[in-house]
N, C-alpha and C positions, 0 to 999 in steps of 0.2 A: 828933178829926180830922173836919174835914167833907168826905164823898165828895161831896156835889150841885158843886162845883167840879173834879174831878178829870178829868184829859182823856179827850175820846172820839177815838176813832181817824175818818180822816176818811170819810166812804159814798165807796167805788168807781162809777165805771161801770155795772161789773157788776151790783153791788148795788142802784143804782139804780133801772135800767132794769127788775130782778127784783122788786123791792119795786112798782113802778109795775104791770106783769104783775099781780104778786100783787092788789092792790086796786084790778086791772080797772074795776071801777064803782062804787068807794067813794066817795062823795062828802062825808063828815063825817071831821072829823080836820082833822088836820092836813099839810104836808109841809115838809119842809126846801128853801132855796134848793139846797141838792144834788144831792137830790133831782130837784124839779124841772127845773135846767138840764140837770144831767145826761142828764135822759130827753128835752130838745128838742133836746140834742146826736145823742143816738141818731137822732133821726128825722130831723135835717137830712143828717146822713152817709147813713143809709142813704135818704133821697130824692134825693140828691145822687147816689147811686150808681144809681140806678134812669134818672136822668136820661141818664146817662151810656150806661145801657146801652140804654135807650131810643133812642137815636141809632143803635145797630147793629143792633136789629130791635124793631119793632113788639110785639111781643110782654110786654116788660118793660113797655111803658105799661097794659097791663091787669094785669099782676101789681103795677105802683105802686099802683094805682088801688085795690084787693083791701088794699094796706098801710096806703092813709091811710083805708079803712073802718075797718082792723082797729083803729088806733091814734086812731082819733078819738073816742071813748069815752073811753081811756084819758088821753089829751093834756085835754079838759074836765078829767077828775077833778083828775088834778095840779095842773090851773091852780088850780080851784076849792076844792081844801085848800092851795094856796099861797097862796090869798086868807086861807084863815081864821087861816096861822100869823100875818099879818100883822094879826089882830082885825078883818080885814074879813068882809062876808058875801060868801060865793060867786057871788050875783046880780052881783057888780059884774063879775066877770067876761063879760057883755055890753056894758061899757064898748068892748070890740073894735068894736062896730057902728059907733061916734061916728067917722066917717072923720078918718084919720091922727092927730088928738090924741088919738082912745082907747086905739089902740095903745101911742103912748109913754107914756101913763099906767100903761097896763096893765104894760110891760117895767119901768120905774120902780119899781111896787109889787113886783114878784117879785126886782128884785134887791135889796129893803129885807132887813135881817135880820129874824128873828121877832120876836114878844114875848119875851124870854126867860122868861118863867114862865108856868104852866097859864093860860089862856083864855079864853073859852066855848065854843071850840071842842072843846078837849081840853089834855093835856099836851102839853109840849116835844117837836119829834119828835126821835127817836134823833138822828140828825144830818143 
């Protein structure tokens, strides 16, 4: 019987956003399109929500501000090992700078699925 075909269960939210945490400043590897949207999900909700509260007092624009420090490190990383599931190198993720066509390059390549086999990067990530 071969297990390398057998199903994985799909990465949560949760688990995501927790895994992304976890390798704060990992920049090798790899990451799953799961992964990844999952943690841009996380940050658009809770920017989304700071927005919001931002409107009812001044205050929450300084605590945004303190969030997209905290998570801008974090957001690179992902980007940059979603480059590499896709056997890119993580520099291309400066493609952002090329106004408006490097962005949609850049969304394009992260909703590609992986390589499905090991890389140069590394192995398959879990999911």
């Amino acid at each position: 019987m071969d297990y390398n075909n057998q199903p994985v269960a799909p990465l949560t939210f949760k688990e995501a956003v927790t895994r992304v945490f976890n390798k704060y400043a990992q920049f090798n590897g790899r990451a799953s399109r799961a992964e990844f949207w999952w943690f841009m999900l996380f940050c658009v909700i809770v920017g989304f929500i700071f927005g919001i509260l931002t409107s009812i007092s001044s205050v929450f624009a300084y605590i945004s501000y303190l969030f997209n420090l905290a998570v801008f490190i974090p957001v690179l990383a992902v980007s940059w090992r979603r480059l590499h599931d896709i056997d890119k190198a993580g520099g291309w993720w400066f493609i952002n700078f090329v106004p408006l066509v490097g962005f949609i390059i850049f969304i394009i390549w992260c909703a590609k699925p992986g390589v499905p086999q090991a890389n140069r990067f590394g192995e398959v990530p879990a999911n």
